[in-house]
N, C-alpha and C positions, 0 to 999 in steps of 0.2 A: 337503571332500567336499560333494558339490552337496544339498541340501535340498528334496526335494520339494514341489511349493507345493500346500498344499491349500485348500479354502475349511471353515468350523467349518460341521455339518451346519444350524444354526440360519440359517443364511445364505442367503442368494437363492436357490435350489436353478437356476433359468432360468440361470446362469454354469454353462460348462463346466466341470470341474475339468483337464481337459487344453488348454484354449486360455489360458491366460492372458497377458495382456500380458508383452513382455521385459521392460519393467520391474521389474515383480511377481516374477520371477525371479530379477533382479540385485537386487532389495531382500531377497528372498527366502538368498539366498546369501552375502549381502553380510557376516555374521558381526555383525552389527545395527550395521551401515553404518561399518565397517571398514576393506572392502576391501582393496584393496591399496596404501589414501593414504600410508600411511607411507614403502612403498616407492619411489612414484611421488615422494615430497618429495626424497626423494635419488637423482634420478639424476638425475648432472649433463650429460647428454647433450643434451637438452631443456630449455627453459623452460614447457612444458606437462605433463597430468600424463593419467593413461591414460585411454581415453574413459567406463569403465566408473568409476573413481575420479572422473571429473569429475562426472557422474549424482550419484553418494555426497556429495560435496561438498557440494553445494547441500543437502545434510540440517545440515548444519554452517553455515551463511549462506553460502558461497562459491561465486562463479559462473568459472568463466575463461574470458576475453575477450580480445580481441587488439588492436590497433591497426587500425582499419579502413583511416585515411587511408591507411595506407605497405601494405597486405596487398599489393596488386599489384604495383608496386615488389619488395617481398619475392620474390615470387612469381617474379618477371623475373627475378630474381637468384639464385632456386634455394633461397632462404631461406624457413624456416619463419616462418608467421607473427610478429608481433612481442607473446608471448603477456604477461599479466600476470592479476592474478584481482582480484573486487571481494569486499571483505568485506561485509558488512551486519549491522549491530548489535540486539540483541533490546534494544526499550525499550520495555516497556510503558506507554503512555499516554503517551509523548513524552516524560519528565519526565528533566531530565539536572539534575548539581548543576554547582557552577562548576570544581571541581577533575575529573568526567568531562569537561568541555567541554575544560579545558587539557587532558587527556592524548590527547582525541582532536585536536584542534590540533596535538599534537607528533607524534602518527602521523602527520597527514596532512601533514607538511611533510617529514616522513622516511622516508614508505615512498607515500605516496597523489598525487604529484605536485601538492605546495602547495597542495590542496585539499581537503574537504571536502564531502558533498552533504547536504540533508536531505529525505528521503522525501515520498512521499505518504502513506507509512501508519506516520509520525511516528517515523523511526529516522535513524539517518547511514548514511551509504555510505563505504568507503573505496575509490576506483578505482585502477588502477595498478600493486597492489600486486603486486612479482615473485614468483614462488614460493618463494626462500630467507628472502624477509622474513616470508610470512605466519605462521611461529611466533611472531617478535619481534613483531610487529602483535595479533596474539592476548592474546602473554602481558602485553603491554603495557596491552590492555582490561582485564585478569584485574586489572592493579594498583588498577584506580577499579572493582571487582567491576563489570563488565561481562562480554559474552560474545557469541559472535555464531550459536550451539546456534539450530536452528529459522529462523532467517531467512528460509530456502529449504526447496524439496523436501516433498514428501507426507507434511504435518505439518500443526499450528496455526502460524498467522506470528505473526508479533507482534499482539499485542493490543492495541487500538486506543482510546482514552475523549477524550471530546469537554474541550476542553482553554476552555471559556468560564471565566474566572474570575468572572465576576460574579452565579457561584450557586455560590462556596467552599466553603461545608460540604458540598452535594450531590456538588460537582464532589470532593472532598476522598473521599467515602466511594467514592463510584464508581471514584477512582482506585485506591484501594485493593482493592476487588474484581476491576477489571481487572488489577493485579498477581499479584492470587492466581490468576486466572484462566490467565494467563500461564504460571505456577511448575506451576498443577494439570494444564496440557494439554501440558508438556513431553517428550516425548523421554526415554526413564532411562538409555539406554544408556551404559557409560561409555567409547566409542568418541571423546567429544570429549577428555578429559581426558586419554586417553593419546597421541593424536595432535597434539596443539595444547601441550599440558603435559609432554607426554614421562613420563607418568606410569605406573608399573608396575599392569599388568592386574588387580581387585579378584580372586582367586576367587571368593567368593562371588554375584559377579553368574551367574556359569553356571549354567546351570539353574534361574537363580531362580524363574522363571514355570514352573508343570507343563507345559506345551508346548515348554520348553527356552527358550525368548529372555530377553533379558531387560526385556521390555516387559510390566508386568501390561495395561497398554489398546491397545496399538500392535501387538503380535505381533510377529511375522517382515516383515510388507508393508507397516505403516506404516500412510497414508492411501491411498485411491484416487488422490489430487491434493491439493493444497495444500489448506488449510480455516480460512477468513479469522473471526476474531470480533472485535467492534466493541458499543461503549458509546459510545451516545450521552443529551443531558441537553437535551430541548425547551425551550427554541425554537430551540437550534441544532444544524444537521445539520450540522457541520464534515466528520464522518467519513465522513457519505455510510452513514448505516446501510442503508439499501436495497441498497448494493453489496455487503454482507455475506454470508458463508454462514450464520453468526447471530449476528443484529445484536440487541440487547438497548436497548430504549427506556426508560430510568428515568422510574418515576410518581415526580413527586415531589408532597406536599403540606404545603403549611403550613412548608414550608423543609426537610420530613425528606423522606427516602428510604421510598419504601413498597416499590417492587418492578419489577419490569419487563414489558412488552409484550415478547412474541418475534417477531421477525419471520428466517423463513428462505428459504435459497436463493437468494439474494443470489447476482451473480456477471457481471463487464462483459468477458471476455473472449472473441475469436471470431477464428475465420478463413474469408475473404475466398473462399478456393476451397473451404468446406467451411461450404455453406447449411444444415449441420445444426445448426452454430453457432454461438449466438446470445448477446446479453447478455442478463440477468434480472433484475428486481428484486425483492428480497425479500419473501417474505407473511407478511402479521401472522396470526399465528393462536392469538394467545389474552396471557392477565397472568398473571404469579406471584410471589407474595411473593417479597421479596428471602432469604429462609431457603431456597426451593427453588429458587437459583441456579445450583449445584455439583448437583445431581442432572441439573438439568433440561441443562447442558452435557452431561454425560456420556451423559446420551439421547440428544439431538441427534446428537453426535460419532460414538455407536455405532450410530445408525440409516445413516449416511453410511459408515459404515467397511465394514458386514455387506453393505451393498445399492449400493454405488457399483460403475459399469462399473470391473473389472478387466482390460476385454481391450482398448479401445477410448479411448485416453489421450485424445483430443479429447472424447471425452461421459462422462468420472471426474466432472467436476463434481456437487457438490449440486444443483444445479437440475437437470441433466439427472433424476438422480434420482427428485428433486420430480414434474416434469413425465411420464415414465414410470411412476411406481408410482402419483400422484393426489396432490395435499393433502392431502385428507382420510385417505386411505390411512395417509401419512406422518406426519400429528398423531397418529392413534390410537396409531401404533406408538410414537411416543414419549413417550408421555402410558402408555402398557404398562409399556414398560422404566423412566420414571420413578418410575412406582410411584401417581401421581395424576392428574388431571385437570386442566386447563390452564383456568383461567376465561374469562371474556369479557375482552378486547381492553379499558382503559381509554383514556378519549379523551385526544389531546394534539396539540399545536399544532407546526408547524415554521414557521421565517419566512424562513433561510436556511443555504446550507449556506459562508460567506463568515466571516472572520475581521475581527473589529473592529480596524480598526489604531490604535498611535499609543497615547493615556497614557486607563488605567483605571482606575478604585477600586474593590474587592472590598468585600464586606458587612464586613470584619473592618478597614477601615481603608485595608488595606495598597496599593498599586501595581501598574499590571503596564502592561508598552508593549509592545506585541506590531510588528516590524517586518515591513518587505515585504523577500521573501531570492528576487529573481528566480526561477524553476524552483527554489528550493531549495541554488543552485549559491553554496558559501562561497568566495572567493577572492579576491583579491587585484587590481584593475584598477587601468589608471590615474584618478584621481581619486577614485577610492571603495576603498581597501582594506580591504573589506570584514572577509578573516578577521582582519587586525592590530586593526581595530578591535574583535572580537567577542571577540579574547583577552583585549583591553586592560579590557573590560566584566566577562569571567568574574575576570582579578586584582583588581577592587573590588567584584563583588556578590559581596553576604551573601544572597542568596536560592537562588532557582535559575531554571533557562529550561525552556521547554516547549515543543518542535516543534509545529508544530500539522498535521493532515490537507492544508493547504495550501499547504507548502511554506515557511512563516512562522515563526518563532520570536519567541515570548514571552520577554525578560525579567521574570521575576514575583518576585511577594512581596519588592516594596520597598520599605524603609521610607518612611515622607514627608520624612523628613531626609536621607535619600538620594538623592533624586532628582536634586540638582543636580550632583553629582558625575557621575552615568551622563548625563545631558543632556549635559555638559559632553564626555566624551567621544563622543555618538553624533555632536554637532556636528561632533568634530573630526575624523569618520573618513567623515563621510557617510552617516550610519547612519539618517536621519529622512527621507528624501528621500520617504517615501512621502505625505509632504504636499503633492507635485507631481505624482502621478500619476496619469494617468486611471481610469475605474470599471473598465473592460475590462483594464488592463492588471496591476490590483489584484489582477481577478478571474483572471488567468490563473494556466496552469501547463500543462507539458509534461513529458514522459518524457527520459530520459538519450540514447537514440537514438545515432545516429551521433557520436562515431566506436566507441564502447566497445561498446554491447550488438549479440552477435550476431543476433538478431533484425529489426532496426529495416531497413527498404527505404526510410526517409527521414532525413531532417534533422528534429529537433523542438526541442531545448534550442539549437540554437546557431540555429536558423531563428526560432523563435516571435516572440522580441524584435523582431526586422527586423519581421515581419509585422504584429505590430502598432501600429508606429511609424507604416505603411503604412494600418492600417484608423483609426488614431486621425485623420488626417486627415479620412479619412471620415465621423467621428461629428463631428470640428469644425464640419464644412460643413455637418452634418445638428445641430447644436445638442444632439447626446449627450455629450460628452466625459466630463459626468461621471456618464453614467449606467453602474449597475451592471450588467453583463452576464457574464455566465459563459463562458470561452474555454478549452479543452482541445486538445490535440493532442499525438500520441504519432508515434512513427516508425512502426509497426505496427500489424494491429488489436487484439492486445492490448490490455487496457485497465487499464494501469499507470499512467496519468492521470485514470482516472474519465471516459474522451471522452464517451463513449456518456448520462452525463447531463446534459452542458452544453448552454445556450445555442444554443450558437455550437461545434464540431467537428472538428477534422482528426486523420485518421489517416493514416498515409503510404502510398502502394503503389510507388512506386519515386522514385529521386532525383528530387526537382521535384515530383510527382504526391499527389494525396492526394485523399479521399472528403471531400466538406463534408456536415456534416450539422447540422441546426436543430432547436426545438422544446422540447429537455431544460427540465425543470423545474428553477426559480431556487431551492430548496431540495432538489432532488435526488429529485423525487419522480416522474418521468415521462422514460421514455425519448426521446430523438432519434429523428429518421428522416432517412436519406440523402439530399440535395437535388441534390449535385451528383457524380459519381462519377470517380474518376483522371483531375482536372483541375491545370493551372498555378495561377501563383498571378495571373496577371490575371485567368483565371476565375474566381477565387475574388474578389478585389477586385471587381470588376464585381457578379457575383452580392451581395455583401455590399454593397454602393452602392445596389445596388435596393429590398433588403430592410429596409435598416437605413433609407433614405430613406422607404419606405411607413410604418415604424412608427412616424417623428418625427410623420409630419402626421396620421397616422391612430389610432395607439394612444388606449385609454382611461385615464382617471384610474388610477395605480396596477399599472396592466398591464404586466408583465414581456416581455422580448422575445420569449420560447421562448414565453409563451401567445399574446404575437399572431402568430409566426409559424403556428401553427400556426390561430387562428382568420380569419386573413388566405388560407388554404388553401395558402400555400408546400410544405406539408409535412404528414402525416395522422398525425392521434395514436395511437400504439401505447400502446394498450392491454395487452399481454401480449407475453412477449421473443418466446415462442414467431413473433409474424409480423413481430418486427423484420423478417427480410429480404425478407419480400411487396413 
């Protein structure tokens, strides 16, 4: 029976209660995100699953995706696409042990097409996978207490902590709040466990909440839109906390945790025929002991849940929010429902938002080598077989690995007596190579894009390498090679690469075609602006020959490329997301 959507009278009263988005509807109805997946897993008529259970999916980490290269082909031949789905894994703060690593190694050789990906916002991807496998893929994570709950869909995603080891105890405590963090902003429904585990329906969840659902924070509708949270530990902005819906800044002093800076409304995603939007970067707007961390979440989340566009999927985001109801507006009200008042903003430093490659020591003695994992993509090439050697790593470390926000993985917590064994193997697999590579190329990272995500109107993971094989020449001739420069590109304007604050920019608009943009701050802390708009790539070379050549002879002591690009006038600094598209 359909469920009528209403909004709680405390709520935006400006939202119609009869207009609401179909989404809101189908979340609404969805028996708290149910559907009909079960059904749709078993019908073997298809390799896709209904469009409505697809939407539900994505609350569970699953997207379904096709084959792009063969779809027309397909197409000619009267055949449904060549469909398959990606799972995406919840890992808070990136941190996997060696026995997760092998189990996701052996999913992905058996259900993910010999591969492996690792995120931008520190999780695995499993691509590939067809729809009779996705239970065995599931129940398979469930053996190393993994899960893939939240991943996607209008919820909290994975929860993100800056993964520096060489502030351990801080980084130590913080991971641990970002866990709890995680577990706190979960999803209750117990729709995954029967659907993915075949597990028999609790009674007692019915009705548990006096509204009927069984979400005590989430209701019937969920989120507005996804709602991204991020920990980060100054001086480094791995995570990109400005991209954040609320990004949490650890004060740290004296080596302890005091508390955090809030910054919200964070949010890099936009489209290209729709100038209403924009990317944003998060506002600080105030510190609070680390004791009112879990209230001050729940504010936040509730201020975003009560007051987000329901009717209007492109402007659900936090920011839109933000920017429509006022800052100020918006701290008060959550600083109400918190119950306290949010202090002044404590100062703190960023230096970058780039990961330190190659062999560390932690304040406690121990190890960590964090390698370069091109776009994140684990597999198997010729001369570098990468996932053999990453298995051959997780059957001798005694520690664990930590994805980093950049596509990188950390080997960490190694002992000193250890280390010659892992050397020994990274040699023999090719796994060190990032001692040969340029700053730009260090610095980069790209979206999944063609051929998997239906989104992407570009090439990005399989193009970016070429590209910048292409601009590294460039920098040779201009005596950069190994300066550090920030390079993003995604297939899309989405921004599931962080584009919008790098460097250096492309986002794709059709095969071949892409928007360049310059300016981003080299820790993350200032938006890009468009330079060149659905050009080729010798436009882009050319343009980048110019720009990159004025910065060699002209830049000052210390000055990053995004600030002389923009003090060189290529490109005007944005200020506020609101005129990114001025």
């Amino acid at each position: 029976m359909d469920v009528k959507v209403e909004v709680d009278r405390s709520r935006d009263r400006s939202q119609p209660l009869d207009k609401l988005g179909p989404d809101e509807t189908l979340k609404a109805n969805s028996d708290q995100l149910r559907g009909t997946i079960a059904k749709s897993l078993a019908d073997p008529i298809t390799l896709s699953v209904d469009p409505s259970d697809n939407k539900l999916m994505k609350f569970h980490g699953i997207y379904q995706q096709d084959d792009r290269d063969i779809r027309d082909e397909r197409r000619r031949q009267k055949l449904e696409p060549a469909f398959f789905f990606m799972a995406r894994v919840r890992l808070p703060g990136g941190v996997c042990s060696p026995s997760q690593w092998l189990k996701l190694d052996e999913l992905g050789r058996a259900y993910g097409g010999d591969t492996v990906r690792l995120t931008t916002r520190q999780t695995f991807q499993l691509h590939h996978v067809l729809k009779h496998n996705l239970r065995p893929a599931l129940q398979g994570l469930r053996e190393v207490l993994l899960d893939t709950k939240a991943a996607c869909g209008d919820d909290t995603r994975g929860v993100m902590a800056t993964v520096n080891p060489l502030v351990s105890k801080a980084h130590a405590e913080v991971y641990a709040l970002a866990k709890q963090a995680s577990e706190h902003a979960l999803h209750r429904t117990g729709a995954y466990r029967e659907i993915w585990y075949e597990e028999e329906r609790d009674p007692s969840t019915i009705k548990k909440v006096p509204d009927g659902s069984e979400e005590p924070f989430y209701g019937r509708t969920y989120m507005p839109r996804k709602f991204k949270i991020g920990f980060a530990i100054p001086p480094s902005n791995d995570i990109d906390v400005y991209s954040q819906d609320l990004g949490l800044i650890a004060i740290v002093e004296r080596g302890k945790l005091k508390g955090f800076n809030v910054a919200i409304g964070g949010g890099l995603g936009r489209t290209d025929q729709a100038p209403k939007t924009y990317p944003r970067l998060a506002s600080v707007i105030g510190y609070i002991d680390a004791a009112k961390l879990f209230p001050t979440i729940d504010a936040v989340m509730s201020v975003q849940r009560d007051y987000g566009d329901r009717v209007d999927r492109l402007h659900a985001r936090f920011k839109y929010t933000i920017d429509d109801k006022g800052l100020d507006w918006i701290k008060a009200e959550i600083e109400r429902r918190a119950g306290f008042d949010l202090a002044p903003a404590k100062p703190y430093t960023f230096t970058s938002n780039g990961d330190p490659l190659g062999w560390l020591k932690g304040e406690n003695g121990r190890l960590h080598c964090t390698l370069f994992i091109q776009n994140g993509r684990v597999i198997n090439q010729p001369g570098r077989p990468l996932m053999d050697g990453l298995r051959e790593v997780a059957r001798i470390h005694k520690g664990h690995f930590r994805l980093t926000p950049n596509q990188n993985l950390i080997i960490a917590d190694i002992a000193p007596e250890d280390r010659p064994a892992i050397e020994a193997v990274m040699k023999q697999y090719g796994l060190d190579e990032f001692e040969t590579r340029s700053g730009l190329r260090l610095n980069s990272m790209a979206c999944v894009a063609l051929p998997t995500c239906a989104l992407a109107m570009a090439e990005s993971e399989r193009y970016l390498p070429d590209l910048v094989t292409k601009i590294e020449t460039l920098l040779g001739a201009h005596g950069l090679k190994d300066e550090p420069i920030t390079i993003r590109m995604t297939g899309c304007p989405n921004g599931c690469a962080r584009p919008y604050i790098a460097e250096i920019a492309l986002t794709g608009r059709a095969p071949g075609k892409y928007n360049l943009y310059l300016g981003g701050g080299f820790h993350g802390q200032r938006l890009n602006k468009m330079y060149l708009e659905n050009v080729g790539e010798s436009a882009i070379l050319e343009a980048l020959d110019k720009v990159l050549g004025h910065f060699a002879r002209e830049r000052t002591e210390g000055e990053h490329f995004g600030d002389f690009a923009i003090r060189a006038g290529y490109v005007a600094e944005v200020k506020e997301g609101r005129y990114f598209n001025d």
